[in-house]
C-alpha positions as a printed NumPy array, in Angstrom:
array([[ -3.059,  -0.816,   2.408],
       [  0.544,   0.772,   1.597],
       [  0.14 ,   4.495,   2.042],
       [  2.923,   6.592,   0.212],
       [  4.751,   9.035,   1.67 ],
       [  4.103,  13.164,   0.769],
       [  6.756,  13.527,  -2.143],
       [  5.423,  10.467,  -3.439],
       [  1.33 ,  11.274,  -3.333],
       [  2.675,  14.574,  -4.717],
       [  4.167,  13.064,  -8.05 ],
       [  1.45 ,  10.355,  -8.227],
       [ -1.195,  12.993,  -7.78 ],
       [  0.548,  15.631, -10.409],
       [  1.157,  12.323, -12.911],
       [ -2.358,  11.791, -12.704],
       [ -3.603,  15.073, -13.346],
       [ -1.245,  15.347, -16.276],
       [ -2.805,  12.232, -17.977],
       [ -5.972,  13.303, -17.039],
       [ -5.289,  16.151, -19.139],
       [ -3.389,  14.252, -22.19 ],
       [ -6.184,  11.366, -22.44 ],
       [ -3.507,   9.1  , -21.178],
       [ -3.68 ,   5.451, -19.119],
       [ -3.8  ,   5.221, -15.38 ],
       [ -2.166,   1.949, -15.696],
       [  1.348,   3.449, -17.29 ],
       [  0.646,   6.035, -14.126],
       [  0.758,   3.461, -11.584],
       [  3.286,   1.618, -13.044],
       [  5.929,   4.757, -13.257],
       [  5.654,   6.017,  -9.566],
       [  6.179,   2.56 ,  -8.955],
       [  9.059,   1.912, -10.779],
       [ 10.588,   5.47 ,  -9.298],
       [  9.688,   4.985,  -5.95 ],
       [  9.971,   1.133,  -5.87 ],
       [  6.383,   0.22 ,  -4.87 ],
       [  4.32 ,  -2.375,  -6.154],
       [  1.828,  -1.366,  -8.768],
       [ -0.733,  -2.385,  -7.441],
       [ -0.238,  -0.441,  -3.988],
       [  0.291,   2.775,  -6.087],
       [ -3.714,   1.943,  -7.701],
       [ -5.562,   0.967,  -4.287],
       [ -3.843,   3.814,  -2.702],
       [ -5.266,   6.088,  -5.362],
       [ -8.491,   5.41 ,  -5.694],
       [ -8.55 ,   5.554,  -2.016],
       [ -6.774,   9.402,  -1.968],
       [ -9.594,  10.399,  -4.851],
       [-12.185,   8.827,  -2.565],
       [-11.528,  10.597,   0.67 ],
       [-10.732,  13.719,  -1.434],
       [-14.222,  13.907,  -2.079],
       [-14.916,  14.237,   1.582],
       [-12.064,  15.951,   2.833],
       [-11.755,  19.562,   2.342],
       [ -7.901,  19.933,   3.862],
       [ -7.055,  17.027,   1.511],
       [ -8.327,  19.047,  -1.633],
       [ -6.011,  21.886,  -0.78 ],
       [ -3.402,  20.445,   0.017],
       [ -3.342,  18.789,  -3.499],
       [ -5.404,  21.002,  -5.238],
       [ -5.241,  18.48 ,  -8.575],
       [ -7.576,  15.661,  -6.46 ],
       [-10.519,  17.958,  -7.169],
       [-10.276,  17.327, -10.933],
       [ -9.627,  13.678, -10.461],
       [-12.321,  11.13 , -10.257],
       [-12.351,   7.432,  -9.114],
       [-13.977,   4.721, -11.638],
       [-16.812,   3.685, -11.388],
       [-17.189,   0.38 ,  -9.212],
       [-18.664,  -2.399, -11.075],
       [-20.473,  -4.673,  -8.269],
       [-20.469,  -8.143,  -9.178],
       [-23.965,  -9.883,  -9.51 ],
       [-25.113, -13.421,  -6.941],
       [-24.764, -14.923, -10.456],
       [-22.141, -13.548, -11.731],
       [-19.881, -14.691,  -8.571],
       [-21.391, -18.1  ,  -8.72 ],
       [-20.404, -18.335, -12.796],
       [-17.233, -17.272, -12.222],
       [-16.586, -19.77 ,  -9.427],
       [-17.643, -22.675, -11.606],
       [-15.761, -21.759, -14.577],
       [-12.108, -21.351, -12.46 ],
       [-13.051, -24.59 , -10.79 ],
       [-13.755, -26.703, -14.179],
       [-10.37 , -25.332, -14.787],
       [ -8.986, -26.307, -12.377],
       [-10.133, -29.991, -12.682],
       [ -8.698, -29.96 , -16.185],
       [ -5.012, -29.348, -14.835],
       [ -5.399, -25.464, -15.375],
       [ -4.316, -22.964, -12.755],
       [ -6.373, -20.499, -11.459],
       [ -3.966, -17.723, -13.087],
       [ -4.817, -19.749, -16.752],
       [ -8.652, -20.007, -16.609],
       [ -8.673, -16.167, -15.472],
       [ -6.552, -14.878, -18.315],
       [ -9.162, -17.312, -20.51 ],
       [-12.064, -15.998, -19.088],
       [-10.734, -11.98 , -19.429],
       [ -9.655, -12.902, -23.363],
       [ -6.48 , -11.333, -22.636],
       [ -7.814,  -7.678, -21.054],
       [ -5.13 ,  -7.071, -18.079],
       [ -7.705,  -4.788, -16.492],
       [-10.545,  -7.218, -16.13 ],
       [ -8.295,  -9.771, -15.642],
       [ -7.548,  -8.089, -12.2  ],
       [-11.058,  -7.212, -11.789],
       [-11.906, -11.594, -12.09 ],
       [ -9.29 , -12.452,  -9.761],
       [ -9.237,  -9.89 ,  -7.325],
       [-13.124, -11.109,  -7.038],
       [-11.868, -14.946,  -7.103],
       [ -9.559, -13.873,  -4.502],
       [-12.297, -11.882,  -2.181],
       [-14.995, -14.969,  -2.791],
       [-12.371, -17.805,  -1.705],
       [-11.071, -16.056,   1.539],
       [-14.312, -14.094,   2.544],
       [-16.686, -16.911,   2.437],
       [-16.309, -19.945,   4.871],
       [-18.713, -22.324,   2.625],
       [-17.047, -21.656,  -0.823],
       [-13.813, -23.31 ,   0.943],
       [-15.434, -26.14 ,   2.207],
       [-16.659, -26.703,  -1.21 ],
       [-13.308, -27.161,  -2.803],
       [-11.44 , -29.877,  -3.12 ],
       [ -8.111, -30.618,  -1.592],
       [ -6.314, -30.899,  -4.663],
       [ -8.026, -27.133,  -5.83 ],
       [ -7.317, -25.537,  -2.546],
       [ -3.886, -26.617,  -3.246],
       [ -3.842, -25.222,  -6.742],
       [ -5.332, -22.08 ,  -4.86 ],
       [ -2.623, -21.679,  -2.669],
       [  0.348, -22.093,  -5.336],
       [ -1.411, -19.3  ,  -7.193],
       [ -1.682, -16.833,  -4.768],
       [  2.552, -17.711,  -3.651],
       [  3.232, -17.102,  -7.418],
       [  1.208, -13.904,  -7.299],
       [  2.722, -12.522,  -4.051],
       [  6.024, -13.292,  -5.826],
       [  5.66 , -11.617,  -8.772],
       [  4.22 ,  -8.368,  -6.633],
       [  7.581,  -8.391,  -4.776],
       [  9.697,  -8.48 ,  -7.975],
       [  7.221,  -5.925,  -9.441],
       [  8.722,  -3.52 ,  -7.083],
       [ 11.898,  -3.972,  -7.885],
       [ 13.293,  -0.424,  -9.279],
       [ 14.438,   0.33 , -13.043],
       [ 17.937,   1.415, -12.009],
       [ 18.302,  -1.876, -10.191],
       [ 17.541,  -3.548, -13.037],
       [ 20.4  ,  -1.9  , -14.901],
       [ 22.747,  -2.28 , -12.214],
       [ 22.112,  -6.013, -13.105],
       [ 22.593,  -5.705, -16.499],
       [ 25.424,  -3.758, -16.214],
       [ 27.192,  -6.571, -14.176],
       [ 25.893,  -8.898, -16.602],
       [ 27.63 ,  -7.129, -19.516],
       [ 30.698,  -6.818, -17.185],
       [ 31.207, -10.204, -16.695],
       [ 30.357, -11.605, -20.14 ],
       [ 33.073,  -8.808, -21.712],
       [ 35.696, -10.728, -19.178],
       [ 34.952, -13.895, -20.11 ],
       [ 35.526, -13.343, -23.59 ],
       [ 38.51 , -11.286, -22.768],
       [ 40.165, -13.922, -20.493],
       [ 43.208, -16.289, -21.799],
       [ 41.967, -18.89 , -20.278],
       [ 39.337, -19.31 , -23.237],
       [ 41.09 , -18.923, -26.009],
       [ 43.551, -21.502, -24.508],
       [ 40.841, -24.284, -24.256],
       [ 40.105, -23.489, -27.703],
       [ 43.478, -24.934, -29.095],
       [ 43.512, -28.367, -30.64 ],
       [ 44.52 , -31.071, -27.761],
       [ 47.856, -31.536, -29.969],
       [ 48.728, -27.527, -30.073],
       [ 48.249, -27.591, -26.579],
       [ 50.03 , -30.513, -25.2  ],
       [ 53.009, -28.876, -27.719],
       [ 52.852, -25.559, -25.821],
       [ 53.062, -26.798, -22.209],
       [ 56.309, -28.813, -23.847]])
């Protein structure tokens, strides 16, 4: 697990207190000090929940951020036998229907991010943790597997890619666009053939 440096556990920790406060979304939280610090979002949550966790515990950690004592970790929904099993059939009729995994989870989770995360994090645990639930799949489904887990470690990596880099992008973008439509050389290629065989005359 990524584990943030002071400065950063200091802003996350103060961000978190102040949405505590204004009834706000831990999501937007996770997502800022990523975006400022360039982490991926979902290293910012795990490491949270784990700081609130050993807060609990660990009496130097409260006072050294004083805020943790206020904050409290959600409550961890287990998973039932059943549950696991259902959700293992449904991704893997999905699957056999030329869905990815990615697809039949956002199905399944109507659309809620946060339970969407919740069903594949679980999909994710169940496929790696358990030796027999491999040898049940298929080749052509532990193939699918693998392509969605590359896509998701890719988009993790480009989650963390920082705001002002972004801009910096566009910015060079813009730049390059404004010469283009600046240059000569474009308005030249415009001109009728006949104009232009006339002007290199």
């Amino acid at each position: 697990m990524k584990v943030l440096k002071e400065k950063e556990t200091e802003y996350l920790v103060a961000e978190a207190a102040k949405a505590r406060k204004n009834g706000a979304s831990l999501t937007a939280v996770f997502k800022k000090t990523g975006e400022r610090f360039s982490l991926a979002t979902g290293s910012v949550r795990n490491y949270y929940y784990s700081l609130v966790k050993a807060a609990q515990t660990d009496e130097k950690l409260r006072a050294k951020y004083p805020s943790l004592t206020a904050l409290k970790a959600r409550k961890k929904h287990e998973f039932s036998k059943a549950e696991e099993q259902e959700l293992m059939k449904k991704v893997r009729e999905g699957v056999k229907n030329g869905k990815s995994v990615r697809r039949v989870i956002y199905e399944l989770s109507c659309g809620d991010e946060k339970l969407a995360l919740r069903l594949q994090n679980k999909y994710r645990n169940l496929t790696t943790s358990k030796k027999h639930v491999k040898k049940e799949l298929s080749p052509y489904e532990r193939l699918c597997e693998a392509i969605d887990m590359l896509i998701e470690r890719i988009k993790e990596k480009y989650r963390s890619i920082s705001l002002a880099e972004n801009e910096v992008l566009r910015a060079e973008v813009k730049k390059l666009k404004s010469e283009r439509k600046e240059s000569k050389a474009v308005e030249y290629f415009k001109k009728p053939n006949a104009k232009r065989r006339k002007d290199n005359c």
